[in-house]
N, C-alpha and C positions, 0 to 999 in steps of 0.2 A: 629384300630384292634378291630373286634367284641369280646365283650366276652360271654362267655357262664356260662349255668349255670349246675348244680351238684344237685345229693343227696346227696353228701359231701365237701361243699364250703370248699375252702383253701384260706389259705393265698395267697395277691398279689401277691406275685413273681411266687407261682406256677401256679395262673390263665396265668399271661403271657406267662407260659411256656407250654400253651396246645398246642396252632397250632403247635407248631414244636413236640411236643409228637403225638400229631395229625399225622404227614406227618411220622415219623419214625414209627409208627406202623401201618401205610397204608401201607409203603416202604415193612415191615417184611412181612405181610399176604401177597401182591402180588409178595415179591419174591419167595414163596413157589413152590415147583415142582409140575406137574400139579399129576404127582403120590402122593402126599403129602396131596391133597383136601380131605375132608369129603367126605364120600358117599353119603350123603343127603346133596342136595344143598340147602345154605344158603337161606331164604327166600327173594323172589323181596322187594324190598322200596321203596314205591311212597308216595312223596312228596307234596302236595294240600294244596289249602287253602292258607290265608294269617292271620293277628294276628285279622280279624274280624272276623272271621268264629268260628263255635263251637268246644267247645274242646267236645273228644268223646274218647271212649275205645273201646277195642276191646272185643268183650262178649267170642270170644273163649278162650284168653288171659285169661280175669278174669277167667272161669272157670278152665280153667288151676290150678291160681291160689286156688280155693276153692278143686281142686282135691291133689292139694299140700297139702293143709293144714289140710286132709282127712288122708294121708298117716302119716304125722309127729306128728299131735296132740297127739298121743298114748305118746311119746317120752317128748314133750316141756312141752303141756299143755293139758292134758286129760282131763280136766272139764271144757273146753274153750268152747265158741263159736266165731264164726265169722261173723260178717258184713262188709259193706265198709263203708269208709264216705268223706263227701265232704266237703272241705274246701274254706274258700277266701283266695286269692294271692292278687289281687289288691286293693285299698281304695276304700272302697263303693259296693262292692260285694254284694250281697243280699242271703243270702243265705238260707236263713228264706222260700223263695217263689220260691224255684227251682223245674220244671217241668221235670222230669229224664224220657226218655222212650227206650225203646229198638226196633231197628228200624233195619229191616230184608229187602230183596229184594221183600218181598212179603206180607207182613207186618210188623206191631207196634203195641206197645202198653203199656200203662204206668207203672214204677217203682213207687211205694208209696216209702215216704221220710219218717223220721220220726222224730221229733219237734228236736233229736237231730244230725237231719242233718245225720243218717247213714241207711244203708238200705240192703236188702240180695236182692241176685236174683236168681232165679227158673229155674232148667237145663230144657232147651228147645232144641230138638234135630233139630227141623226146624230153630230156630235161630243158630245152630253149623252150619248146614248144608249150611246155606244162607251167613254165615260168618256176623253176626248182631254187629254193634255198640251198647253200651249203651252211648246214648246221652242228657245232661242237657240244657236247654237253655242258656246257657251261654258263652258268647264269650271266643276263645280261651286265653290262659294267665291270665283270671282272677279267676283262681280258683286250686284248687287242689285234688288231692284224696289220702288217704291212706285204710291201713284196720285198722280192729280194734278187737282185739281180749283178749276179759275179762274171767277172771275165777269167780264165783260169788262167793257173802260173804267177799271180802276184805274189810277191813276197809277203811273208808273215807280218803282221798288224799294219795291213793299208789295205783301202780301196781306191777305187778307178772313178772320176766325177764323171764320166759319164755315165756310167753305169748306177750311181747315186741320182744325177739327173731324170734319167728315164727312169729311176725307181718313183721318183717323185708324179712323172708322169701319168704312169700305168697306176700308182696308189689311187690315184684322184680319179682318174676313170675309170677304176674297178670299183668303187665305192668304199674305200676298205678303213677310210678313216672313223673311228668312233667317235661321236657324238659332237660333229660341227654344230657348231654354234647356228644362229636362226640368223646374224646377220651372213657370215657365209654361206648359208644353203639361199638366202636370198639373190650375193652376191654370184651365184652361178646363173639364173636369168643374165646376166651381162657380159659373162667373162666364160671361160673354161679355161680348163688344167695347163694346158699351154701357155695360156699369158700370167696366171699366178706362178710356174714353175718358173717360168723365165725372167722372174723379178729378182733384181740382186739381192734384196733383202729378205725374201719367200724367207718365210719360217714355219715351212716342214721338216716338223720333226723327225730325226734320225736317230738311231737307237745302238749304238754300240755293241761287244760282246761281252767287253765288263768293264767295271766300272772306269770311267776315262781320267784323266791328268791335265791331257795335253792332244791338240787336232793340230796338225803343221800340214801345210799344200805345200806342194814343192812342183815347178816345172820350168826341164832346164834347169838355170841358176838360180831362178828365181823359189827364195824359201818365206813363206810367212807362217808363222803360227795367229792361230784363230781368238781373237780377246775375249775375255774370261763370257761375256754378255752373251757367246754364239755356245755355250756349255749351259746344260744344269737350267734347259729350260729359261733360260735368261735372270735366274735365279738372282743374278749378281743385282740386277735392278728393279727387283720386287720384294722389297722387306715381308711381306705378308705371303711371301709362296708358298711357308709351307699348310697353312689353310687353302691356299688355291689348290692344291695339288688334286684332293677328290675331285676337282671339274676339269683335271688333264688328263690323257690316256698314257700317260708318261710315270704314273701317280707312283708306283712301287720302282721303277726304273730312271729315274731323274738323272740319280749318277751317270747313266749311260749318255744322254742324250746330247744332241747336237743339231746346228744348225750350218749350212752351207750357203757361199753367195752364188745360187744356181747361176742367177744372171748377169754373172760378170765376163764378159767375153776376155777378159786380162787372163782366165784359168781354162784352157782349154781342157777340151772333154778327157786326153791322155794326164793331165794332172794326177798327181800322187797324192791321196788323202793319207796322214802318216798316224795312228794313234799312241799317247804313250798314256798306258794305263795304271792307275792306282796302287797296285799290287806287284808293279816293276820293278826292278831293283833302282834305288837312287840314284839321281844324275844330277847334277850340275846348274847352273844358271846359264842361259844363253846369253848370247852378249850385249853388253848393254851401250854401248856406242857412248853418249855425251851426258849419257842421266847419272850425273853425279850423286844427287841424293840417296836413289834408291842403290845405289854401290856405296854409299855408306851403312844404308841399314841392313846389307849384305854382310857387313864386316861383326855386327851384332849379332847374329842368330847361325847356328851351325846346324845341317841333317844328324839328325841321332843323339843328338845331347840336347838342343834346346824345345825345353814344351810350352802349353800356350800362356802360362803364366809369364814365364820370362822373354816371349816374344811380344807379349802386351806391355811390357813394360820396357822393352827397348826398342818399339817401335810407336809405341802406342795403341789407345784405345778405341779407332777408329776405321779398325779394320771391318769390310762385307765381310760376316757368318755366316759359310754355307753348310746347315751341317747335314748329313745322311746320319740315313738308320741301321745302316752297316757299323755305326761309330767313327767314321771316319769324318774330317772338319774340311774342308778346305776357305781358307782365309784370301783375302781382296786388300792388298794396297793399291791407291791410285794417286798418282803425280798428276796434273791435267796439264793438257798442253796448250798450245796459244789460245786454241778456240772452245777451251774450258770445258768441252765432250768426254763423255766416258770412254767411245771408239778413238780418239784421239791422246788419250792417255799414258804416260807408263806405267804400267803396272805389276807388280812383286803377289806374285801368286803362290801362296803356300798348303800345302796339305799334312794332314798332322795324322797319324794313324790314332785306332780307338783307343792306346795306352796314354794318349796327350803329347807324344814326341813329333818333334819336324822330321816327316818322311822324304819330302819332296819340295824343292819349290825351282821358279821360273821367273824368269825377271822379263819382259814384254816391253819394248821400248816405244814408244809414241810414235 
């Protein structure tokens, strides 16, 4: 059975269950009355190409997307701007030396890139009119695109949720997601960008600038850090991810990734997304309020002296393995709380650098 991939990987059991969510939501939309159709018929889909060929956008689409994000900016993020950017999917992606052009029935001509990989593009009414790809040279699957959208003057390692929000937005109506899955492209007959982005649990992916530790919101007083399940592609609760990973566009960048609760009105749009990344210098446990246990097994294991051998054996063998291909481990204790949930958990989250030593860890109270 093929599996497919998402802007919001699940767990195993639910990947297995797309074809047949597949076939019951083909079932639903073709048994509709033919009085029951849209007025505006659904747009043709043709299918080309094979996984050598280039991956390309569609320029009306992105526009789309920039007319989107024209109308809402007022709203999300009024001191925003917006670019695109291009990502690697595969090992060994070049991304440094990518050639982006935009290619009309009756011409082209080159996108400038810029050193960090994002770029804007210029309303052209004869590329709308010809229906133009923006096309990079790069075979399809090994790459990926989001947008990118900053408000300036924040401080160094944070972003802005609403400027993450409307990224999610404009993503979705610019088409820039690689390879949605067939129940998704169906579930767009029913919904649009707007009501997936607005779900508190939306798992669109977000992509870091290197590798991540730690996601904390803060607004006002109020501070949470993000549990381990909204990192690393939800990694924490898919023993088999790292086979899943060729069917995410996440696939060479996992480390990076994250997930937000777009739709929680508790985080307003000025909220501070805080990251503390892998490669940070060492810090501390945050505080662990009543969880007695896991402030014992804090007293066992020290950053810089203890590796994975002797934190497996003074904590146990029961720790989530997350490992990256950078060498780097990050390990999952979890205490469960009254209603026996992963989100509901405390948690002792540690990272070991490639030499096997504890670099980093966080202790995540329930």
């Amino acid at each position: 059975m093929n599996k497919v991939s998402s802007i919001f990987p699940q767990p195993g059991w639910l990947r297995r269950a797309l074809p047949i969510a597949a076939v019951a939501a083909c079932a639903a939309l073709c048994a509709q009355p033919l009085l029951a159709q849209p007025k505006e018929a659904l747009p043709q889909v043709t299918i080309t190409g094979t996984s050598s060929g280039p991956v390309e956008k569609s320029y009306r689409k992105m526009v789309r997307g920039m007319d989107y994000f024209e109308r809402e900016r007022a709203a999300l993020a009024p001191d925003a701007s917006l670019r695109f950017k291009l990502l690697p999917r595969k090992p060994g992606t070049d991304v440094d030396h990518i050639i982006l052009e935009l290619i009309a029935t009756t011409f082209d001509y080159r996108v400038p890139v810029a050193a960090d990989h994002t770029f804007v593009l210029a309303r052209d009414p004869r590329a709308l009119q010809e229906d133009a790809v923006v096309s990079p040279n790069r075979k399809r699957l090994t790459m990926t695109w989001r947008t990118e959208i900053r408000t300036p003057g924040l401080p160094p390692g944070t972003r802005r949720l609403g400027d993450l929000r409307l990224e999610c937005l404009v993503g979705l109506e610019a088409g820039l997601v690689s390879n949605l899955s067939l129940v998704a492209r169906l579930a767009d007959v029913f919904t649009d960008s707007r009501s997936y982005c607005g779900r508190k649990e939306a798992r669109y992916l977000y992509f870091a600038e290197r590798p991540l530790f730690s996601v904390t919101l803060v607004a006002g007083a109020r501070r949470e850090v993000l549990p381990i399940d909204r990192l690393y592609a939800a990694a924490s609760d898919d023993p088999d991810f790292k086979s899943d990973l060729p069917f995410c566009d996440c696939e060479v960048l996992v480390d990076r990734t994250y997930f937000l609760p777009l739709g929680d009105p508790g985080w307003p749009d000025d909220t501070q997304v805080e990251f503390e990344y892998m490669d940070d210098s060492p810090g501390g446990p945050a505080p662990a309020g009543e969880a007695l246990t896991p402030l014992a097994a804090l007293e066992l294991i020290a950053i810089g002296r203890s590796g994975r051998a002797e934190v497996a054996a003074a904590l146990g063998s029961k720790a989530i393995v997350i490992p990256f291909d950078s060498g780097y481990e990050v390990w999952v204790y979890r205490w469960p709380g009254p209603d026996k949930t992963s989100r509901a958990a405390t948690e002792l989250v540690l990272l070991f650098e490639p030499s096997g030593l504890l670099k980093k860890l966080r202790l995540r109270p329930g």
